[in-house]
C-alpha positions as CSV (number, residue, x, y, z in Angstrom):
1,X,15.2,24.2,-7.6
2,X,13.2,26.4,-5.6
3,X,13.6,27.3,-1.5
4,X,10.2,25.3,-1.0
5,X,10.6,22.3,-3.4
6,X,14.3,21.6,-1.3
7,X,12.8,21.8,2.2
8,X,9.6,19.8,0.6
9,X,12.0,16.7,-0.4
10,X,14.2,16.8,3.3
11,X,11.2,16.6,5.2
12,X,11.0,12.9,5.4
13,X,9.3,10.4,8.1
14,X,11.6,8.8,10.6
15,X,10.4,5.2,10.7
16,X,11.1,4.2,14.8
17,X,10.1,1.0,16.6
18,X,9.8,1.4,20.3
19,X,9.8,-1.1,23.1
20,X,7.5,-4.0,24.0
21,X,5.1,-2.5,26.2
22,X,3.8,-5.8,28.0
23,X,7.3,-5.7,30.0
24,X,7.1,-2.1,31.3
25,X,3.2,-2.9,32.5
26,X,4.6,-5.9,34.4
27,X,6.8,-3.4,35.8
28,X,4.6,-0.7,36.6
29,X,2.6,-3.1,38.1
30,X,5.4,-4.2,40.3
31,X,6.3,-0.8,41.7
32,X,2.3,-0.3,42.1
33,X,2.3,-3.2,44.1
34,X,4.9,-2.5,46.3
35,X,4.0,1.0,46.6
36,X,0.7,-0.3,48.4
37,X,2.7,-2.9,50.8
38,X,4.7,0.2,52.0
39,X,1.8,1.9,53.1
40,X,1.8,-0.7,55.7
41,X,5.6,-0.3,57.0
42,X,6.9,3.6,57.7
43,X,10.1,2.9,57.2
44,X,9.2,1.6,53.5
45,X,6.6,4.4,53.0
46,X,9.4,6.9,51.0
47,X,10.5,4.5,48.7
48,X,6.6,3.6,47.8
49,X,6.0,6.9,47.1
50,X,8.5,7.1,44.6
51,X,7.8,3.6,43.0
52,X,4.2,4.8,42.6
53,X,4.8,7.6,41.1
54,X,7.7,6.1,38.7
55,X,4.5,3.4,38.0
56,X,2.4,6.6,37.2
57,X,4.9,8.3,34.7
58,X,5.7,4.8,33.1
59,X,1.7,4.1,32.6
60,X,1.9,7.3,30.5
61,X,4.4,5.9,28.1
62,X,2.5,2.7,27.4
63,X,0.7,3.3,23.9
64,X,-1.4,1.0,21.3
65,X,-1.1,1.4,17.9
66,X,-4.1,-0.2,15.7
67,X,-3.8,-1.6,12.5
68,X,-3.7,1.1,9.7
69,X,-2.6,3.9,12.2
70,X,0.5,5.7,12.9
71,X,1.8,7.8,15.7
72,X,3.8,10.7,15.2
73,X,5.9,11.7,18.2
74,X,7.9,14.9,19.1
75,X,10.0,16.1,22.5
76,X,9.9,19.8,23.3
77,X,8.9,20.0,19.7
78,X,11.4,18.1,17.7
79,X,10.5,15.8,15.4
80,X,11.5,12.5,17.3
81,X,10.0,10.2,14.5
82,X,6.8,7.9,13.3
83,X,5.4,4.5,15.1
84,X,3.9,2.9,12.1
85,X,3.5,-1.1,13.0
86,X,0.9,-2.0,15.2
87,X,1.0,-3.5,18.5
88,X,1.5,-2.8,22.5
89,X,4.4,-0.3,23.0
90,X,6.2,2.0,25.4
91,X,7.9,5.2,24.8
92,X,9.1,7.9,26.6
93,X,6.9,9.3,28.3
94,X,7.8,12.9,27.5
95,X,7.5,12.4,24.3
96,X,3.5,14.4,22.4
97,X,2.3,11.6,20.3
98,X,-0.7,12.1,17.6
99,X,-2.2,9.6,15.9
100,X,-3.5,9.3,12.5
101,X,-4.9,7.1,10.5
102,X,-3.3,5.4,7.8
103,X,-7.0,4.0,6.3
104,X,-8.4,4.5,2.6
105,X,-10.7,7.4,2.6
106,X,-13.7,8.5,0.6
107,X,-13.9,12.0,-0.8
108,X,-17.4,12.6,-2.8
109,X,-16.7,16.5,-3.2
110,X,-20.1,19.1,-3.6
111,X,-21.6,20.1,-6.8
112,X,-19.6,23.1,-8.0
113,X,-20.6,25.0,-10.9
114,X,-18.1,26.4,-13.0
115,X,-17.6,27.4,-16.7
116,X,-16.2,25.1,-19.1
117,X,-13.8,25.5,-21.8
118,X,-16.2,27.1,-24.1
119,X,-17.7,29.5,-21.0
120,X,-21.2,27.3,-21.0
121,X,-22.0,26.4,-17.1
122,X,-22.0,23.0,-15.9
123,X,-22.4,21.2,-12.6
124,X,-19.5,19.1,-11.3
125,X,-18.1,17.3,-9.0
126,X,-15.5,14.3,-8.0
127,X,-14.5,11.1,-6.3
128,X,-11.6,11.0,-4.6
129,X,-10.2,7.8,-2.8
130,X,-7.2,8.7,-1.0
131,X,-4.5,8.0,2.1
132,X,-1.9,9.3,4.3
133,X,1.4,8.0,3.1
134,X,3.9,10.4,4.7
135,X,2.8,11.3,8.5
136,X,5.6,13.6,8.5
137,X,4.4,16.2,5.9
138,X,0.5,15.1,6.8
139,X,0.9,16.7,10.3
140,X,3.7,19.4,9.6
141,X,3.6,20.8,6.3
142,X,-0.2,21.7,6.5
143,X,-2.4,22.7,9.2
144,X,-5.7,20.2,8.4
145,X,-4.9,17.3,5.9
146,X,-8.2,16.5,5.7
147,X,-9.4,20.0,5.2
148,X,-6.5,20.6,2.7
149,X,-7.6,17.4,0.6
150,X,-11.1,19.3,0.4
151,X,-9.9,22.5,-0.5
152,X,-7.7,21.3,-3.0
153,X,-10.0,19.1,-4.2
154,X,-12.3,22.0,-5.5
155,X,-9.3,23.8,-6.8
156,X,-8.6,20.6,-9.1
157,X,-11.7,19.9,-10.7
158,X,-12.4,24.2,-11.2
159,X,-9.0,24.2,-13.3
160,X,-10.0,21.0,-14.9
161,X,-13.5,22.0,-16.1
162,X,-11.9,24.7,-17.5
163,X,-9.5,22.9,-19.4
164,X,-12.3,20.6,-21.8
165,X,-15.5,21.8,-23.2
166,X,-18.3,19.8,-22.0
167,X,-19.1,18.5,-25.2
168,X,-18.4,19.5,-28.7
169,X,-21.7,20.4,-30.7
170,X,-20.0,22.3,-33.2
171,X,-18.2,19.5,-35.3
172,X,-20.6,17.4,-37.4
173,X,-17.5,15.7,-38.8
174,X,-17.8,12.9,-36.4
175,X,-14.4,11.6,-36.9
176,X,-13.0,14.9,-36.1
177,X,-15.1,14.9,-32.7
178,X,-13.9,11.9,-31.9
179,X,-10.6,13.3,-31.6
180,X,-11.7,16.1,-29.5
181,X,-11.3,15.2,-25.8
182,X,-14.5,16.6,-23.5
183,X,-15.7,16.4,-20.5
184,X,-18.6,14.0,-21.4
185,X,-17.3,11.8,-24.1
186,X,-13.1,12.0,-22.9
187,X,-13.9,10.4,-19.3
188,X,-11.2,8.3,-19.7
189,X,-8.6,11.1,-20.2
190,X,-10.3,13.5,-18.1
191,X,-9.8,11.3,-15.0
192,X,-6.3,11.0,-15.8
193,X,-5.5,14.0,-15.9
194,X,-7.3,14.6,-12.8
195,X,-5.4,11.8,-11.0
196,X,-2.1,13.8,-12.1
197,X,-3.4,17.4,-11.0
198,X,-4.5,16.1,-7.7
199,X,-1.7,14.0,-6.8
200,X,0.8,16.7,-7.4
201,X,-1.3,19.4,-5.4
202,X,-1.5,16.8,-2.3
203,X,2.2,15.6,-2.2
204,X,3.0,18.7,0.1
205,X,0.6,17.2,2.7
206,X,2.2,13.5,1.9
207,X,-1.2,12.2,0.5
208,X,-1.4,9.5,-1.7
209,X,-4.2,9.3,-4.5
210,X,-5.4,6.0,-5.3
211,X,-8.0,7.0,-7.5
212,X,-9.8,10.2,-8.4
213,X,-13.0,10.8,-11.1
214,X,-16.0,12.9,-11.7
215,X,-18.5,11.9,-10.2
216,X,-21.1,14.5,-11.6
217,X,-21.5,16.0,-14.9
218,X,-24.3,17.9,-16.3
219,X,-25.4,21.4,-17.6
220,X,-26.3,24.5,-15.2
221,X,-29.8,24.5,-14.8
222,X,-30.4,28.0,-16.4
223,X,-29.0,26.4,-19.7
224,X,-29.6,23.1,-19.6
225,X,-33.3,23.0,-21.6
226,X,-31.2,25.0,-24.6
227,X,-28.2,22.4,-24.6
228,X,-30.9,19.7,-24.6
229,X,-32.6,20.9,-27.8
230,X,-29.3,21.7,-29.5
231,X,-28.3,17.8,-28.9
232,X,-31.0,16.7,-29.9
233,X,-31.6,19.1,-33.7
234,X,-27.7,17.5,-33.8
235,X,-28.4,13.8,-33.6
236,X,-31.6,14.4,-36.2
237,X,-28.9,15.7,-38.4
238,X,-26.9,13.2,-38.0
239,X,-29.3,10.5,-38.6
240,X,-30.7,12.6,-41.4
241,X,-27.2,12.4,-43.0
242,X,-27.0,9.0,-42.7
243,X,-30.4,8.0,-44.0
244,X,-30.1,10.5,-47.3
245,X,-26.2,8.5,-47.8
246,X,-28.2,5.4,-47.5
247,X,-31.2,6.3,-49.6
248,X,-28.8,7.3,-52.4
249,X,-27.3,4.5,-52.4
250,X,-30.3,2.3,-53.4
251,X,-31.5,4.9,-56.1
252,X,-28.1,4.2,-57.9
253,X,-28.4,0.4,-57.1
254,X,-32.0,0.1,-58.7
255,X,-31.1,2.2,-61.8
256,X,-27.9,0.2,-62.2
257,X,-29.7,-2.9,-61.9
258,X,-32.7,-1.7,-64.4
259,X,-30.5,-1.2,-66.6
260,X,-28.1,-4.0,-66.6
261,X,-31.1,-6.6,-66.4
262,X,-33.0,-4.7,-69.4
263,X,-36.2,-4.7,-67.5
264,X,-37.0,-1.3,-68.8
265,X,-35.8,1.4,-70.9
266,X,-36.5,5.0,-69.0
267,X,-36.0,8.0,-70.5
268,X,-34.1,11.1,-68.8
269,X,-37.6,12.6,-67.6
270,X,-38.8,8.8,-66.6
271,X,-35.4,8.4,-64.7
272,X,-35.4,11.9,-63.1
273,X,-39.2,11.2,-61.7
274,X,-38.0,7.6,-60.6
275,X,-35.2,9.0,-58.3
276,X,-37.7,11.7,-56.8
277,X,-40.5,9.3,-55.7
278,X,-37.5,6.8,-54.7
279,X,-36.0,9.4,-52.6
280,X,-39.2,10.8,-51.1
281,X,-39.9,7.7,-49.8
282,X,-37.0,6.4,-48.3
283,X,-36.2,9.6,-46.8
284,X,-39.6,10.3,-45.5
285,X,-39.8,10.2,-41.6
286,X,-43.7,9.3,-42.5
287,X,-45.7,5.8,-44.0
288,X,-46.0,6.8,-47.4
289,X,-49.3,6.2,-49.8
290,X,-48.8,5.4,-53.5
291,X,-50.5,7.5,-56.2
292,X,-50.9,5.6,-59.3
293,X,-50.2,7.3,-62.6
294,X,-53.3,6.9,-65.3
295,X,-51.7,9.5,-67.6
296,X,-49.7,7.3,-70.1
297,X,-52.5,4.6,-70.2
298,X,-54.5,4.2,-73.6
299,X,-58.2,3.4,-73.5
């Protein structure tokens, strides 16, 4: 195990739950009050002094911790530990307390562009719904957990566009591209494993991912008229493919059933002509018009 990963997995949160701070009030209210009755009697006046200023460094102790929020405290700059439950409290008051929150943040990262798998460029970007679980690595192990979220957040989703192609125009086979995981049609696997890249990248900072997925996906402008005409000559292919597979089909069912009924005997020639005008107008894109043939009738 590595230097880093061994100081990484020591560096936990101290979980500490301080005093009631409601008591110490009614106390520095006290000494507040009787600092301002021995203003009227000298011989009183030292011992007010003090208790005000007592009331004065215990006001500085009292602290409020909202719900979803967490204060990290330190003396002299030791870790002294993490006030996580909400509430009225009082430390010691020479204790350096941060807080931070402990909410469910939204991410919507900007639209990089990057190259995908196949070097084509695309416009992406993600979603990323994330908290602070650890305080102790959040405020510690990085400078700015919210600008290390961002930062690695663009790092992710460059490495993962690289990973996939956008989409896989070269297999016509479409049970082979089914199997081929992309960007566009692999969303379901693509978010996964952007859950998993992110969530290891942010566990130094002790962030949590509760949910990360692209947000944005389309072609670079510069390319983006080209890709559009090459996905579209692909699906008329496609639907070409399946049309002529169809169309064959019924030639082979009317000759079977010509000739099973004994409707009518058709030579080679007859049968060969039969097929082309059958094909010609199932496959047509276009409303046919039937030319009738005079050349075999007798006057």
């Amino acid at each position: 195990m590595k230097q880093s990963e061994k100081s990484m997995n020591e560096t936990k949160e101290k979980i500490v739950k301080p005093m009631s701070g409601y008591l110490l009030l009614l106390i520095s209210l006290g000494l507040l009050g009787f600092g301002a009755y021995s203003f009227f009697d000298e011989q009183l006046m030292f011992g007010g002094v003090v208790a005000v200023l007592v009331a004065f460094i215990t006001f500085k102790g009292l602290m409020i911790i909202n719900p979803n929020e967490a204060s990290v405290m330190t003396l002299f700059g030791k870790y002294v530990g993490t006030v996580k439950e909400n509430g009225f409290f009082w430390v010691n008051p020479l204790y350096s307390r941060g807080l931070i929150s402990l909410k469910a943040r939204n991410f919507d990262s900007d639209r990089v562009k990057v190259n995908d798998k196949l070097g084509n460029p695309i416009l992406i970007s993600v979603i990323l719904v994330w908290k602070v679980e650890e305080t102790f690595r959040a405020a510690f192990d990085v400078d700015n957990y919210n600008q290390f979220v961002e930062v690695q957040c663009d790092a992710a989703v460059r490495k993962l566009a690289g990973l996939y192609p956008y989409d896989n125009l070269s297999v016509t086979d479409h049970s082979e591209k089914n199997k081929e995981i992309t960007l566009r049609s692999g969303l379901h696997e693509v978010n996964h494993a952007l859950e998993n890249e992110l969530r290891e990248r942010l566990q130094i900072a002790g962030i949590n991912v509760i949910e990360a997925r692209i947000g944005y996906l389309a072609y670079a402008s510069e390319i983006a008229g080209a890709m559009l005409k090459r996905q579209q000559a692909t699906a008329v292919v496609a639907a070409r493919t399946k049309i002529v597979e169809g169309a064959v089909g019924m030639v082979q069912m009317a000759l079977k059933e010509l000739s099973e009924k004994n409707i009518i005997e058709l030579s080679e020639e007859q049968k060969a002509k039969m097929v082309s005008n059958l094909m010609v107008v199932l496959c047509s894109d276009k409303e046919t018009t039937p030319v009738l043939d005079t050349t075999s009738v007798n006057h």
